[in-house]
C-alpha positions as CSV (number, residue, x, y, z in Angstrom):
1,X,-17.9,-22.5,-23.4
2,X,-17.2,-25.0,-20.5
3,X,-20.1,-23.8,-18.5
4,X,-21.8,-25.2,-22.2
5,X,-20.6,-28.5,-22.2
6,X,-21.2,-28.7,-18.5
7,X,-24.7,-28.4,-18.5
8,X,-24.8,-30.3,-22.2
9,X,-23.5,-33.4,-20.1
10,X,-25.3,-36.7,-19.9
11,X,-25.1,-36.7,-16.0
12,X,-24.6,-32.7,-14.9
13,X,-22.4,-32.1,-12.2
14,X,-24.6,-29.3,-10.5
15,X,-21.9,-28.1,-8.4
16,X,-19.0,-28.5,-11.5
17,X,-22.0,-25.8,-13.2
18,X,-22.5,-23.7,-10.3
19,X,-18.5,-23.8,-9.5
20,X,-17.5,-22.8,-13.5
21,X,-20.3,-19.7,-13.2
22,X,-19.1,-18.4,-10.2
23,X,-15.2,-18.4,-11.4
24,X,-17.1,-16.6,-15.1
25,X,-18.7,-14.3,-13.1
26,X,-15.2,-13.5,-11.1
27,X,-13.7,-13.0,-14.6
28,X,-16.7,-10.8,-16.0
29,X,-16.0,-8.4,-12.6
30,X,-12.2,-8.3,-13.0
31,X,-12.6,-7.3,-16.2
32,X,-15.3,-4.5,-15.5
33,X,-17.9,-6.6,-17.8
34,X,-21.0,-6.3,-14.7
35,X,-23.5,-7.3,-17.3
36,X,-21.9,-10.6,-17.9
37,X,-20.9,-10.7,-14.3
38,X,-24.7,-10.6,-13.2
39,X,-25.5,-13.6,-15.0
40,X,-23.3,-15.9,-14.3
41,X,-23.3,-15.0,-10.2
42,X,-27.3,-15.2,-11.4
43,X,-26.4,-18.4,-12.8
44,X,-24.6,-19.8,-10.3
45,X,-27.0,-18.4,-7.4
46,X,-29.6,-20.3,-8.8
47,X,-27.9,-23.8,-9.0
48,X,-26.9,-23.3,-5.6
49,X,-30.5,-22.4,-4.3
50,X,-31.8,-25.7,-6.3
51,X,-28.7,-28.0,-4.9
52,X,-28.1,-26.4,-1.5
53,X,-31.4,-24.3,-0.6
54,X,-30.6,-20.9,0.4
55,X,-29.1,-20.6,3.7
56,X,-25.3,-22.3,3.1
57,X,-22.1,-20.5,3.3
58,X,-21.4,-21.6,0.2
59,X,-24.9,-19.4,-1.1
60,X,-24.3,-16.7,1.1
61,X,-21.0,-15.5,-0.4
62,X,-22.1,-15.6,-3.9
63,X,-24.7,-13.5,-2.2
64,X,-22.2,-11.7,-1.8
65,X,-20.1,-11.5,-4.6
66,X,-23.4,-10.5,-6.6
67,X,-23.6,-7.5,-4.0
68,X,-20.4,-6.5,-5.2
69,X,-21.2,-6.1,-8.5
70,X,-24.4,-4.3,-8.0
71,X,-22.1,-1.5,-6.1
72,X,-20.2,-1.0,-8.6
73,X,-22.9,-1.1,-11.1
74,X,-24.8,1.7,-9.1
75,X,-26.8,-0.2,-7.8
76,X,-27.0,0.6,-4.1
77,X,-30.3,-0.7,-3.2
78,X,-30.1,-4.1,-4.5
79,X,-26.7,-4.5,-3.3
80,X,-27.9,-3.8,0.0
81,X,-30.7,-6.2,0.1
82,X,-28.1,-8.7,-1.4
83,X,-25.2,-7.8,1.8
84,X,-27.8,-8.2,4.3
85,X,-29.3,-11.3,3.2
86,X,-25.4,-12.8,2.7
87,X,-24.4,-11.3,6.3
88,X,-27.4,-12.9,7.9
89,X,-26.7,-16.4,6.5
90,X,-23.0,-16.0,7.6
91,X,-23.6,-14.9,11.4
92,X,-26.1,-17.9,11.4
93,X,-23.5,-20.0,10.1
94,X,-20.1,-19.2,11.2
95,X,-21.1,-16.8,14.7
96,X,-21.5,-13.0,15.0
97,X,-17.4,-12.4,15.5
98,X,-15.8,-14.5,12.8
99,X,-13.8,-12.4,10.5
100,X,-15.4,-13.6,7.0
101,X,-19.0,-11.8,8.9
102,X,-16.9,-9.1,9.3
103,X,-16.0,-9.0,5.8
104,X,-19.3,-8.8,4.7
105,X,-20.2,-6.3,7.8
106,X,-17.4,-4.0,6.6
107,X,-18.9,-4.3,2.7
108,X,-22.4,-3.1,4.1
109,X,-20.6,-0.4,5.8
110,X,-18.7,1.2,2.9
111,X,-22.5,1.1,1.1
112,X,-23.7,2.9,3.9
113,X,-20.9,5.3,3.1
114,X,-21.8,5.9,-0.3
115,X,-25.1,6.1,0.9
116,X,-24.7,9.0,2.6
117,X,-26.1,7.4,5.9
118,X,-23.4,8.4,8.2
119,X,-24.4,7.6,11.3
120,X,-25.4,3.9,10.5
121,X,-22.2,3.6,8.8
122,X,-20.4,4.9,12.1
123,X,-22.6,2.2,13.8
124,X,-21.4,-0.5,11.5
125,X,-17.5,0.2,11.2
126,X,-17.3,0.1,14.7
127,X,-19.0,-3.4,14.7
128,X,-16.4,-4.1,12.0
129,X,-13.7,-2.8,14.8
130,X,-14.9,-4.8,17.2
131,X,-15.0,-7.9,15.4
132,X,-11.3,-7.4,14.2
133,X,-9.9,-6.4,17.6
134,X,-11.2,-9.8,19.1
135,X,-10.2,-11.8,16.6
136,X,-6.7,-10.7,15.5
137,X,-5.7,-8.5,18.9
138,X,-5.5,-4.5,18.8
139,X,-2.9,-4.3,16.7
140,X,-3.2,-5.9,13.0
141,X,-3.5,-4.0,9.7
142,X,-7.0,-5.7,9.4
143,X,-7.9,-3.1,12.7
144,X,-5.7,-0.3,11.4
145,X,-7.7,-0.4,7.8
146,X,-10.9,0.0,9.9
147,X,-9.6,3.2,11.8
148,X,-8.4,4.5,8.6
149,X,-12.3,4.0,7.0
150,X,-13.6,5.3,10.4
151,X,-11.3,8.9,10.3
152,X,-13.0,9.2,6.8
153,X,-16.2,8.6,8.1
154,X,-15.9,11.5,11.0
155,X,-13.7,13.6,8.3
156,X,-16.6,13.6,6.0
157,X,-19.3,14.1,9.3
158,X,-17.2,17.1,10.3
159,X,-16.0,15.4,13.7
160,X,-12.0,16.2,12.9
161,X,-10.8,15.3,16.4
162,X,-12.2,11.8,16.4
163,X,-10.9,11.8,13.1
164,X,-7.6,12.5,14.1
165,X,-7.6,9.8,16.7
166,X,-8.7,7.1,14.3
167,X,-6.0,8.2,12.0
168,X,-3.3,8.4,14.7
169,X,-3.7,4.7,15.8
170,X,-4.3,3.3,12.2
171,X,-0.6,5.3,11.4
172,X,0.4,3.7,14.7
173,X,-0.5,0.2,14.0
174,X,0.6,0.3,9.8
175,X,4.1,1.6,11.4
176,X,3.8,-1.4,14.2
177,X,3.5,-3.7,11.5
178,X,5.8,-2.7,9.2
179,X,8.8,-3.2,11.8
180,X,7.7,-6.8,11.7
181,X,7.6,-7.3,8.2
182,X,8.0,-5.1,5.7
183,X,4.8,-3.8,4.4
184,X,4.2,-1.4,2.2
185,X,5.1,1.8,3.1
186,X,2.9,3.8,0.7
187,X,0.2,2.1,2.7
188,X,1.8,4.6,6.1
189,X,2.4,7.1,3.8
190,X,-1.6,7.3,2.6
191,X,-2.4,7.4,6.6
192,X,0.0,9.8,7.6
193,X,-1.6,11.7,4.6
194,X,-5.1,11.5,6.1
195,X,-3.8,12.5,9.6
196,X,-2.7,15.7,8.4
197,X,-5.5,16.7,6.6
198,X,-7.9,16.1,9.6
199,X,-5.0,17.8,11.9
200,X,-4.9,20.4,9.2
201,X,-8.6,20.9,10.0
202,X,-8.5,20.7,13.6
203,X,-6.0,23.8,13.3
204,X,-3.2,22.0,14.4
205,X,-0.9,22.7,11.4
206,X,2.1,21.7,13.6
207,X,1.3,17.8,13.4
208,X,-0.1,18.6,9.9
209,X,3.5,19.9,8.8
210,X,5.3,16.9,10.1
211,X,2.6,14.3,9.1
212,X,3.5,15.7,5.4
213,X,6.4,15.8,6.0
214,X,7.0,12.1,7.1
215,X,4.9,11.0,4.5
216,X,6.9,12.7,2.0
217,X,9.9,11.1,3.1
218,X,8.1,7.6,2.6
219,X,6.8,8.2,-0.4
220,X,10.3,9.2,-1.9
221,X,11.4,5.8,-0.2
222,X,8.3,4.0,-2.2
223,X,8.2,5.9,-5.3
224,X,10.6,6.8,-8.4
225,X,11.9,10.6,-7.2
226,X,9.1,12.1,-10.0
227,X,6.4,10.1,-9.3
228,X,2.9,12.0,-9.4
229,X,2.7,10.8,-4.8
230,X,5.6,12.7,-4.4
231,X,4.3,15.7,-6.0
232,X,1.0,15.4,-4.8
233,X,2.2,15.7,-1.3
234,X,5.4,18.2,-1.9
235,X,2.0,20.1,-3.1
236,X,0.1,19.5,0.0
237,X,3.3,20.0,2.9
238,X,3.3,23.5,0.9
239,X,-0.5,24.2,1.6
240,X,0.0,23.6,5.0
241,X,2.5,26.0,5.1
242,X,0.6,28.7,3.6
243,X,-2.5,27.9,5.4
244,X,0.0,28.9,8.7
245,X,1.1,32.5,6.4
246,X,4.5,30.6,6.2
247,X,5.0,31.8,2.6
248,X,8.3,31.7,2.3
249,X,8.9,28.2,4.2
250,X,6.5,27.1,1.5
251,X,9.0,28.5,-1.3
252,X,10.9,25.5,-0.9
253,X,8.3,22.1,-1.8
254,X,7.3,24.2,-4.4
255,X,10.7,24.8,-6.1
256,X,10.8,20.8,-5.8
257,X,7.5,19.9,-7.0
258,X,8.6,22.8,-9.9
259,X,11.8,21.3,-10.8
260,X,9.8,17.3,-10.4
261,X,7.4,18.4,-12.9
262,X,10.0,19.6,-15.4
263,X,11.8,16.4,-15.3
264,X,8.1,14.8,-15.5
265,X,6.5,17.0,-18.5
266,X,8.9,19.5,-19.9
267,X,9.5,23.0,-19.6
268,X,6.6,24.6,-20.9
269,X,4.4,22.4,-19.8
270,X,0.4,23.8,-18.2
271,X,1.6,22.6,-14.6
272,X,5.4,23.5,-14.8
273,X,3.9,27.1,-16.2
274,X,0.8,27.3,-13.1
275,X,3.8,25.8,-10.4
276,X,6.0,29.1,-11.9
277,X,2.7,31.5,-11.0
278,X,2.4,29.8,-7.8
279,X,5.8,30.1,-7.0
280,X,5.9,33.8,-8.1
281,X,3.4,34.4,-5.5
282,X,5.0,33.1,-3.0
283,X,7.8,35.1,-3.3
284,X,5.2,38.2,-3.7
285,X,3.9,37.7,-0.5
286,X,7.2,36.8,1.6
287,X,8.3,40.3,0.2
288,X,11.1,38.8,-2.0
289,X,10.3,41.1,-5.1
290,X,13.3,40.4,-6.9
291,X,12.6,36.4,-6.7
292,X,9.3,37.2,-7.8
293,X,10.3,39.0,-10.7
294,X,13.1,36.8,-11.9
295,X,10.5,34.1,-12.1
296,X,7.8,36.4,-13.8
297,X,10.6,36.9,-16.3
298,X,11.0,33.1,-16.9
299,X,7.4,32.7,-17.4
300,X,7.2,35.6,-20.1
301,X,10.6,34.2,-21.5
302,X,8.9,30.9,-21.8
303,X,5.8,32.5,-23.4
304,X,7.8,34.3,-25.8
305,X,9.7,31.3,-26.6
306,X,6.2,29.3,-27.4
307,X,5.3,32.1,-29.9
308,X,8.1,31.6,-31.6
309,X,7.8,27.9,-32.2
310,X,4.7,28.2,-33.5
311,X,4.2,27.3,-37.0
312,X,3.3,30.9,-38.9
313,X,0.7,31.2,-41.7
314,X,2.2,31.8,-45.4
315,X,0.3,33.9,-47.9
């Protein structure tokens, strides 16, 4: 309605037009509307290309922001075309390290990602690196973000060691940070998380255990005590555990994430029911039979219990 009236105006204010499309088109992509989002960053590209020509900051990043929404529309190729043309303008306009160029660099490199083209997305996260350590110093969250990214990259190319160095200094620098000013700790919890995964796959379940295991204690920190995190990684520190043959070691997140998920869905519940299994097996294969079958016996108790809630057919 006011971009209406705008343009309805005796004297039009190009840049009050192009200024109200850009903030619809903002609205449009919060709100996961990318039809109406396209338009108005349309909109407002094309005032901006009539008023300002096409090589201005000011065109550039609603280059950008028009990239943005062709990602997450799907649509990789134009948003390419759209990140290079906006990442060109801003290196011409504001030098190859400023951090807004690296913006843009790191948006190109997370298509790249999605892509599938590793090794040019390896290229461009460490240009993304670069630019970050120069400008803020080694040790801001804007460089540990970038190591995190880069031990996905090398997670999902297979390269687990350089994965677990990029996770080990991102963890290093989040922790840094968070001594200075409290930050969120979920954030260090995610990382740690990452860093035993790739440790995990390195075979070095050691510093996978106690990455879970710090994590964990985070998470509890950052989180209400039933909170799906906390489960989530109660179920992972017990994978690592098994992975090792440590079955009855991993006895004990499960009996936590068991009794969490009672408190979170009820007792007969699908996962309370395939955490009791699990649990079970555990016990099966640390040779505590009688464990095992008390916990069988609550599972059939729990069955039979089901049946005979059930509403029964009258003739």
């Amino acid at each position: 309605y006011i971009l209406t009236v705008r343009k309805a105006m005796p004297t039009v204010d190009q840049a009050a037009v192009a200024l109200t499309a850009e903030t619809i088109g903002m609205l449009h992509f919060k709100q996961g509307n990318h039809s109406g989002a396209l338009s108005a960053f349309g909109e407002a590209l094309n005032v901006k290309e009539m008023t300002q020509g096409t090589q201005t900051l000011d065109y550039a990043r609603t280059l950008n922001n028009l990239a943005n929404v062709h990602f997450s529309s799907g649509n990789l190729d134009q948003a390419m075309e759209l990140y290079q043309r906006a990442l060109a303008i801003k290196k011409n306009q504001l030098g190859e390290d400023h951090d807004e160029v690296a913006n843009t660099q790191n948006n190109v490199a997370h298509l790249l990602f999605t892509l599938g083209r590793d090794e040019e997305c390896l290229e461009a996260y460490n240009e993304v690196l670069r630019m970050r350590q120069n400008k803020f110093g080694p040790d801001h969250l804007a460089v540990g973000a970038t190591l995190s990214n880069i031990g996905d990259l090398h997670v999902k190319m297979e390269n687990p060691h350089e994965a677990v160095v990029a996770f080990k200094d991102s963890v290093r620098i989040r922790k840094m940070q968070q001594q200075k000013n409290p930050a969120d700790i979920a954030d260090i919890a995610r990382a740690l998380e990452s860093l035993a995964s790739a440790s995990g796959k390195m075979g070095d379940w050691k510093q996978a255990r106690n990455a879970y295991k710090e994590s964990l204690r985070l998470k509890k920190l950052a989180y209400v005590e039933d909170h799906e995190e906390v489960i989530k990684t109660l179920d992972l520190l017990a994978m690592s555990l098994i992975e090792q043959g440590l079955f009855k070691d991993a006895t004990e997140p499960v009996k936590e994430a068991l009794e969490l998920r009672r408190k979170r869905f009820g007792q007969n519940h699908d996962e309370v029911v395939s955490q009791l299994n699990a649990l079970a097996f555990l016990y099966k294969k640390a040779g505590d039979d009688d464990s095992a079958a008390r916990v069988f016996a609550e599972i059939s108790a729990g069955a039979d219990a089901e049946l005979d809630d059930s509403p029964r057919s009258t003739m």
